[in-house]
C-alpha positions as CSV (number, residue, x, y, z in Angstrom):
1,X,24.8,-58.5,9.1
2,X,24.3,-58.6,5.6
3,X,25.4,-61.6,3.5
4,X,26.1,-62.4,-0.1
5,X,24.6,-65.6,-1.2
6,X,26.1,-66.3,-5.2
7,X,26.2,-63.0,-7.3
8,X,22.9,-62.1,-7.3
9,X,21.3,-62.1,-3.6
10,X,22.0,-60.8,-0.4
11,X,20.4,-62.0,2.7
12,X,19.8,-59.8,5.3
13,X,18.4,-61.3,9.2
14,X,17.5,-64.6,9.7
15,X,13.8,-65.3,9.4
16,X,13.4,-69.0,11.2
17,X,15.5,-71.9,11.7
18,X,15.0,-75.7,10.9
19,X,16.6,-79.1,11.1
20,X,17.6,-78.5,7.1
21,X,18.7,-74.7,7.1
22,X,18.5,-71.3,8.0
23,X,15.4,-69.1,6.2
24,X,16.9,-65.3,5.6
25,X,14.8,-62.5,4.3
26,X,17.0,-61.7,1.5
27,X,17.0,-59.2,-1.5
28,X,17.6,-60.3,-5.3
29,X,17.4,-58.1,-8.9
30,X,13.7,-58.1,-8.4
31,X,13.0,-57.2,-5.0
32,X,12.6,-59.0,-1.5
33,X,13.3,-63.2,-1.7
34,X,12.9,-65.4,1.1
35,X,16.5,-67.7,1.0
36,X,16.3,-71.1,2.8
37,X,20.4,-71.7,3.2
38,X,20.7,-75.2,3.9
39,X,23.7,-76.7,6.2
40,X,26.9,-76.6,5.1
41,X,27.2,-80.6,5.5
42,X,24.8,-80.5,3.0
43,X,26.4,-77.9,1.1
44,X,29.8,-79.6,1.2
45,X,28.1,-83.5,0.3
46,X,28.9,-83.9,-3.9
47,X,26.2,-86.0,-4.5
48,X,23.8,-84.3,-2.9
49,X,24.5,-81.3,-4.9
50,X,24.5,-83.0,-8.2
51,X,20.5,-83.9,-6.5
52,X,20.1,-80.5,-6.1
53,X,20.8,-79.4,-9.5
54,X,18.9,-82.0,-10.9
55,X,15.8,-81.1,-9.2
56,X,16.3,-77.7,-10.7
57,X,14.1,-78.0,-13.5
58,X,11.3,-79.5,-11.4
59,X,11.1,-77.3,-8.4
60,X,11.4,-73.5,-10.6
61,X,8.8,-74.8,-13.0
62,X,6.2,-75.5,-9.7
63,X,3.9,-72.2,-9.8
64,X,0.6,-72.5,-8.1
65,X,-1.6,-69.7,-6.1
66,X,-1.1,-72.0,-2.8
67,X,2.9,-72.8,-3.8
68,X,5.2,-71.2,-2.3
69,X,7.9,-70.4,-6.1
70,X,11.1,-71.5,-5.9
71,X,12.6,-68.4,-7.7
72,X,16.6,-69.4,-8.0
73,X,18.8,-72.5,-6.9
74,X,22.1,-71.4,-5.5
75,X,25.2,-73.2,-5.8
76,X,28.5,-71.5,-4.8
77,X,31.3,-72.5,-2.8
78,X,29.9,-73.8,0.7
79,X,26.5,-72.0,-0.1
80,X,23.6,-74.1,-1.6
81,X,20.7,-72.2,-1.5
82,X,17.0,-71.7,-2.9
83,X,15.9,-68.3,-3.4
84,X,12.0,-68.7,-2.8
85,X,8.8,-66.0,-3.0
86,X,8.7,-64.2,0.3
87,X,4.9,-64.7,2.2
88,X,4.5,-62.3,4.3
89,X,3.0,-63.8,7.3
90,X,3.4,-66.7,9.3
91,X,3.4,-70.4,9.5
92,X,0.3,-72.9,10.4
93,X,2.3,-74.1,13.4
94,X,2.5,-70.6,15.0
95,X,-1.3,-70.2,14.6
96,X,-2.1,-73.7,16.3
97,X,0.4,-72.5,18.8
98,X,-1.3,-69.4,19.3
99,X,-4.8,-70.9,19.1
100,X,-4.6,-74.3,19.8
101,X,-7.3,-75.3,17.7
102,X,-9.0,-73.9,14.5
103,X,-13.2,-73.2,14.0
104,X,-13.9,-76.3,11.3
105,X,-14.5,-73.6,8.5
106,X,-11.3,-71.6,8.8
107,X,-9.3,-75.4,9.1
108,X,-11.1,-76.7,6.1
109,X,-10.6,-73.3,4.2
110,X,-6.7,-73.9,4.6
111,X,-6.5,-77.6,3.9
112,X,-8.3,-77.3,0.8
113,X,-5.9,-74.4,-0.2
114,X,-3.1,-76.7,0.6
115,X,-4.9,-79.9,-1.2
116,X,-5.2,-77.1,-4.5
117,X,-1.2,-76.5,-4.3
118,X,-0.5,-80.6,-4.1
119,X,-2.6,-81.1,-6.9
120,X,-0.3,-79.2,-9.2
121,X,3.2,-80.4,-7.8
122,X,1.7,-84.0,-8.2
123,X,0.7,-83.6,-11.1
124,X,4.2,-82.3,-12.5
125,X,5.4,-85.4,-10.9
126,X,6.4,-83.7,-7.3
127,X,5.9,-85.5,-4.4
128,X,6.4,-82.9,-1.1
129,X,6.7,-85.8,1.3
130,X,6.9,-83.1,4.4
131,X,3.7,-81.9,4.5
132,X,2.8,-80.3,8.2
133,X,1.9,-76.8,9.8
134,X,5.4,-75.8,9.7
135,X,5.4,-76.3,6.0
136,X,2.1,-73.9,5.4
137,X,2.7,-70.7,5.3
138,X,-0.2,-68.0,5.7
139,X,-0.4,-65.4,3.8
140,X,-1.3,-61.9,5.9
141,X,-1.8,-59.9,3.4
142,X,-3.7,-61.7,1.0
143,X,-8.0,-61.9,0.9
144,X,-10.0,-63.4,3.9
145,X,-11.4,-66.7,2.8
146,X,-13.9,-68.7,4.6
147,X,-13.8,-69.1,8.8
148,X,-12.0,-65.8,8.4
149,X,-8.7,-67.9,7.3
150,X,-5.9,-66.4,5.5
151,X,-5.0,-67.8,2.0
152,X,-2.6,-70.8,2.7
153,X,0.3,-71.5,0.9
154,X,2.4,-75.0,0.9
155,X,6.5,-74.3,1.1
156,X,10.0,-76.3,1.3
157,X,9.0,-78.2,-1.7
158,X,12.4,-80.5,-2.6
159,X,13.8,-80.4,0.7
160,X,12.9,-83.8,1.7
161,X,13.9,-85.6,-1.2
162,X,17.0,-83.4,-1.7
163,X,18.0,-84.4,2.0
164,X,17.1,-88.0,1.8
165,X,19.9,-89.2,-0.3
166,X,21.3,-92.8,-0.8
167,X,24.3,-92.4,1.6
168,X,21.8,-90.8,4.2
169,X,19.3,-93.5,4.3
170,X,19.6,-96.9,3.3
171,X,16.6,-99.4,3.2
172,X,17.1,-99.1,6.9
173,X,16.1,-95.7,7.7
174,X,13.8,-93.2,7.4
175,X,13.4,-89.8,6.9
176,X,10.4,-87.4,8.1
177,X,8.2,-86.1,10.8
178,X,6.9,-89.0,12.9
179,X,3.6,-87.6,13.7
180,X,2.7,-87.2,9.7
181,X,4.2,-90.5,8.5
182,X,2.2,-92.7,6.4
183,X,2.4,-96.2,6.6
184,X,4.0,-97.2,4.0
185,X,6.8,-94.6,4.8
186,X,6.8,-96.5,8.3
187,X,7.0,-100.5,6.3
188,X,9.9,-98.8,4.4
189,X,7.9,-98.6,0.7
190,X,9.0,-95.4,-1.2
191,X,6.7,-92.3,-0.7
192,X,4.5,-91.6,-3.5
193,X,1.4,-88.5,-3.8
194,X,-0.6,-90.4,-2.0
195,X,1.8,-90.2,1.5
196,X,1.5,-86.3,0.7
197,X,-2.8,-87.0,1.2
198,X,-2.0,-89.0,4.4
199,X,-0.4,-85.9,5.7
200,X,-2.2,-83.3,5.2
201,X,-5.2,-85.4,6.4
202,X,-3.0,-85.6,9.8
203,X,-2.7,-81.8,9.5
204,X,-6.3,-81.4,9.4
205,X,-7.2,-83.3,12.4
206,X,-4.6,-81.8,14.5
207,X,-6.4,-78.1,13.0
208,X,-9.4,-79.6,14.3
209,X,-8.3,-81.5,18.0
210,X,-5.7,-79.6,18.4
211,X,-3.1,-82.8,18.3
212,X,-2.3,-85.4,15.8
213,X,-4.2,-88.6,15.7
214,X,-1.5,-90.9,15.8
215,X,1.4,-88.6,18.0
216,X,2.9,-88.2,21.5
217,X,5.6,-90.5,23.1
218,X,8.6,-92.0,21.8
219,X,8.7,-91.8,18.1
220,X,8.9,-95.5,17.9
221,X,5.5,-95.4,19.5
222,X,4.2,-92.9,17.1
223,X,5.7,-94.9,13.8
224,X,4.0,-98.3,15.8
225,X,0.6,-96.7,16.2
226,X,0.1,-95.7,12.1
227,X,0.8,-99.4,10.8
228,X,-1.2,-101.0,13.4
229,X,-4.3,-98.3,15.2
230,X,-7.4,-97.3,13.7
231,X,-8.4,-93.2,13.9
232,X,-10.4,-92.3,17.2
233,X,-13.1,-90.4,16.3
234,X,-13.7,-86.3,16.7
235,X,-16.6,-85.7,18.6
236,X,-18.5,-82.6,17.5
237,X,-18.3,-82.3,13.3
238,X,-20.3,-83.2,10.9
239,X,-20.5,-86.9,9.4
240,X,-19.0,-85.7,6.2
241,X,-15.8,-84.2,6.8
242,X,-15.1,-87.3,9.7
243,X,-15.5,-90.0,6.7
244,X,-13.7,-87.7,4.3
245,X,-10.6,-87.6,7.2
246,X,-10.9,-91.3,7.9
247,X,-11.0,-92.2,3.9
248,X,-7.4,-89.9,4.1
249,X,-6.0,-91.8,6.7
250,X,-6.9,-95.2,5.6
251,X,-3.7,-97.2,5.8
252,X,-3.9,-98.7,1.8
253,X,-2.6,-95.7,-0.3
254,X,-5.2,-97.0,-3.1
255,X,-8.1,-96.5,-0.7
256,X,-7.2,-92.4,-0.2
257,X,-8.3,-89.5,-2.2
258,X,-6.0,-87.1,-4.6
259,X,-5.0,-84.0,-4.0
260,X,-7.8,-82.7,-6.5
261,X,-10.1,-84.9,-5.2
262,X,-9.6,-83.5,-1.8
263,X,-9.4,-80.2,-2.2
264,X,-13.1,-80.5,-4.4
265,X,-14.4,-82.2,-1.6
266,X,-13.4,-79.6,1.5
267,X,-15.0,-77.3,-0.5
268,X,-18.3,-78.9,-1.2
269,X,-18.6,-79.0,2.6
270,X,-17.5,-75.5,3.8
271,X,-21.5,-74.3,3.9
272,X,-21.5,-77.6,6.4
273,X,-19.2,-76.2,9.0
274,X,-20.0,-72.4,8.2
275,X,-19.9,-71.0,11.9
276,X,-19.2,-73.9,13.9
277,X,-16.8,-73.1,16.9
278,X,-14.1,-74.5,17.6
279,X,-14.2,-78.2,19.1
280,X,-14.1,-78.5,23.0
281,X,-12.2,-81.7,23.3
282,X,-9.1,-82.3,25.4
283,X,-6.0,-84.3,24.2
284,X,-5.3,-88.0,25.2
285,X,-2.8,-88.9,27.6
286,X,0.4,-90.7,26.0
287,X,1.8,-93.7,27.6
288,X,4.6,-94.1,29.0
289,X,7.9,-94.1,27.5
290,X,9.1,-97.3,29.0
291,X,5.8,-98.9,27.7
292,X,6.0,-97.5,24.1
293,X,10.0,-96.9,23.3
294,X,10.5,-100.1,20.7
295,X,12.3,-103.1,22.2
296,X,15.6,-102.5,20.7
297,X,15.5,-98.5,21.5
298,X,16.5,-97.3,25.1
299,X,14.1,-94.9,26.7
300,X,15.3,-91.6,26.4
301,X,15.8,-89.7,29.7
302,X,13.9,-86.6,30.7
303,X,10.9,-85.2,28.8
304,X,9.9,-86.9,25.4
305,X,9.2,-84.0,22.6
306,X,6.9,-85.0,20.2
307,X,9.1,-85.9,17.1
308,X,12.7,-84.5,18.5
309,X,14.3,-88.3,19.7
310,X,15.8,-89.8,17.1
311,X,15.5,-93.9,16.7
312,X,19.0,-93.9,15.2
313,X,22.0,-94.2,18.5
314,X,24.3,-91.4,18.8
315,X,22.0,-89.1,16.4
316,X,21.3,-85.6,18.2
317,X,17.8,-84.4,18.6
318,X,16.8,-81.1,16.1
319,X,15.7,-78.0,18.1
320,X,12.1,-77.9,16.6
321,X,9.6,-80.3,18.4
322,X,8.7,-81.5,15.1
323,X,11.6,-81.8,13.5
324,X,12.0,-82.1,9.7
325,X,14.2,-84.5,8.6
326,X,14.3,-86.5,11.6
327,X,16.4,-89.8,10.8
328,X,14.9,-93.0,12.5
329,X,14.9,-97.0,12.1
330,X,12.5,-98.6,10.5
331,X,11.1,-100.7,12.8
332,X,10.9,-104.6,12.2
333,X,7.5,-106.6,11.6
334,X,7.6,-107.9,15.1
335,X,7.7,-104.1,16.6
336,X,5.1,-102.9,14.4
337,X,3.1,-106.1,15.2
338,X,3.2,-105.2,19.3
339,X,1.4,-103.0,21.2
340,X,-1.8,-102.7,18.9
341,X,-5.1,-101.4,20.2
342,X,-6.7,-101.5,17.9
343,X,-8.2,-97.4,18.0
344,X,-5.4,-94.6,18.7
345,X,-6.0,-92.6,21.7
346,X,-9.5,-91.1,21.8
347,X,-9.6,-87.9,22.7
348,X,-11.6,-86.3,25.9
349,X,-13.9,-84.0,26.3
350,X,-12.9,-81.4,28.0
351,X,-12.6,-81.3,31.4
352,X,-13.2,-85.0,31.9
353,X,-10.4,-86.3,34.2
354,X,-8.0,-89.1,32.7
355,X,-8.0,-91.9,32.7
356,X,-6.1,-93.6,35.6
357,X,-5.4,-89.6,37.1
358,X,-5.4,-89.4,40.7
359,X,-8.6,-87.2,40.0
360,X,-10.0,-90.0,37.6
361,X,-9.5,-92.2,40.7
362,X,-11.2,-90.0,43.4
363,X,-14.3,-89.6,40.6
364,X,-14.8,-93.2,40.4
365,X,-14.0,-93.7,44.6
366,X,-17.0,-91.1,44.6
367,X,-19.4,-92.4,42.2
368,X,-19.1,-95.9,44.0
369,X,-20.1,-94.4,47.6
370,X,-22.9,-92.5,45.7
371,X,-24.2,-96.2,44.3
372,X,-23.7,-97.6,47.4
373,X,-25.0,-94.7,49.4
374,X,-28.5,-94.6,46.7
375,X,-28.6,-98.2,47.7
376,X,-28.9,-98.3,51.4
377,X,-31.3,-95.9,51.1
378,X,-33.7,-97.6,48.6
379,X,-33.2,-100.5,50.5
380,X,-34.2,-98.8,53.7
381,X,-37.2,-97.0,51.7
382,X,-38.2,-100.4,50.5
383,X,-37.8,-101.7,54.1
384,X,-40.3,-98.9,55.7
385,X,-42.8,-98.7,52.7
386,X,-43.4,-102.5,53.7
387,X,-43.7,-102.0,57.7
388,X,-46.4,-99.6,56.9
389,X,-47.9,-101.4,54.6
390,X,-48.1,-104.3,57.0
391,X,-49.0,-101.7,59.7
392,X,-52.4,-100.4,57.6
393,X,-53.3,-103.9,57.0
394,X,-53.8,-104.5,60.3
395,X,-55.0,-101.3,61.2
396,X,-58.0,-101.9,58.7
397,X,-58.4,-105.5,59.9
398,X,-61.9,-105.9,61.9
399,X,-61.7,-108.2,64.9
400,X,-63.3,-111.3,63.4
401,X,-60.4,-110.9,61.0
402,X,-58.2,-110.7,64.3
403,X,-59.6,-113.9,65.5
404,X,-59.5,-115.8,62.1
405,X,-56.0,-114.9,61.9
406,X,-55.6,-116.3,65.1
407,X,-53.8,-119.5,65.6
408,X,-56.0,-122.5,66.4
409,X,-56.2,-123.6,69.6
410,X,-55.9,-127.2,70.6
């Protein structure tokens, strides 16, 4: 059903939906828009509207090959709207979906598209602060770039900082995705560019394993496990692009690249990765809730979703299994401080049982009764190889040797 949205755009069937709005494929005076309609307790929240306006200037002066444009901000009545370029195509998280994993060239081909588009809104003084696959959009009908990708292109830009407002979170809360959560986001400092590097150094990795380094469990796990674990390696790519992830994720912000930086650096290594397949690794088990839910937090009944349980009581879960603008306590020194080990969950290669696995179990029961089978039998080799050693020995003995062997007689 068609819909007005202010006097100049009408949307037309809903696209997607996310924690912050609903995405319609829309029509405005100069063709098809793409209108992300956010809620209308957002729509209906004063000072978040006078936010929104404010940000006006920023977000439709933003225009970069790999930004998604913000065309036109709506305000009007319970409607608060921006009217955005439509991509046709889909988002990064419904290729990993699909896929699982990326080949190295196509995953490096995208984040450096992405790294291009946060060099310009960084450098007009925009800081994303959602970066993830569900914010990359892929363009379908644009030129195949290396690794066969599609030309990537970085949306919602605003959204965050629009939706993290004063009344919404105090020094005591925080806003984001847990899985691509910097540090400093985590300790409670405010986000600047170089949280934006952190993520989509997440993003890569998870292109690459096909998980994040730092995700699965409770979120309070999750938030623990960037302040206080070190990156486990990614078996199977070059030297290069793991010390260019590593220098990403490094937990001082000084200590990262910038976008420009990045972006110059993914390409430089693209003839590196040229043809690789994709990597054979399997993803780390997570631990259980009741070991990693922080101290204060009950243990959330049923299935954990990566991302979905909020660390505020009484706040409801989002639909999407990476939700958005998930609102969660910062934890206190003493939470972050527990539970360190010093390297986040290394990954597997494939097929290797896990650890602690009923199957793990029955490996190692096997292995030992192989050792201790190999054992008895060099043992009983070593036992006969002697008996017949004695046995030629006195085989080739002559008989004067018998009687000189002979004990004395008194």
């Amino acid at each position: 059903m068609a819909r007005k949205i202010g006097s100049r755009y009408t949307a037309h069937q809903i696209l997607g939906r996310g924690s912050a709005g609903t995405v319609w494929l829309g029509e405005g005076p100069e063709g098809p828009v793409a209108i992300k309609l956010l809620r209308e307790d957002l729509a209906s929240d004063q000072e978040l509207v006078g936010r929104f306006v404010q940000e006006r200037t920023a977000l439709l002066g933003l225009e970069h090959p790999h930004v998604v444009s913000v065309r036109d901000l709506v305000v009007d009545g319970n409607d608060l709207a921006l009217v955005m370029d439509l991509v046709r195509g889909t988002d990064l998280r419904t290729r990993l979906d699909r896929d699982k994993r990326l080949a190295p060239e196509a995953a490096v081909a995208i984040v450096a598209d992405v790294a291009d588009g946060l060099a310009a809104a960084h450098a007009a003084g925009v800081v994303h602060r959602d970066v993830k696959p569900e914010n990359v959009l892929l363009d379908m009908q644009g030129p195949l770039g290396p690794g066969g990708a599609h030309p990537a292109l970085l949306t919602d830009f605003g959204v965050a900082k629009l939706i993290d407002s004063p009344k919404r979170t105090r020094a005591t809360k925080i806003i984001g995705t847990p899985d691509y959560l910097a540090p400093e986001i985590v300790e409670g400092l405010p986000p600047r560019a170089s949280v934006d590097i952190y993520a989509l150094a997440t993003v890569l990795y998870e292109l690459l394993a096909g998980f994040t380094p730092f995700g699965g469990g409770h979120p309070g796990a999750v938030l623990r496990r960037h302040v206080t674990e070190t990156v486990a390696p990614l078996p199977g790519i070059p030297d290069e692009l793991w010390q260019l992830i590593v220098q990403c994720l490094a937990k001082g912000p000084a200590s990262r690249l910038r976008a420009s930086e990045l972006g110059a650096r993914l390409r430089e290594l693209l003839p590196l990765v040229a043809g690789m397949p994709p990597l054979d690794v399997d993803e780390p088990d997570t631990e259980p809730v009741e070991e990693e839910a922080a101290p204060s937090e009950p243990a959330p009944a049923g299935p954990v979703r990566r991302g979905a349980v909020p660390l505020v009581p009484g706040a409801r879960p989002a639909d999407s299994n990476r939700d958005t603008h998930t609102s969660m306590r910062v934890p206190g020194p003493d939470e972050l401080a527990g539970g360190a080990r010093g390297t986040a969950r290394v990954p597997r290669t494939s097929g290797a049982p896990r650890p602690g696995s009923a199957r793990h179990r029955a490996a190692t029961r096997r292995r030992r009764i192989a050792l201790g089978t190999a054992a008895v039998l060099l043992a009983a080799a070593a036992g006969v190889g002697t008996w017949l050693a004695t046995s030629d020995d006195d085989a080739d003995a002559t008989p004067q040797d018998t009687k000189n062997s002979a004990p004395a007689t008194p």
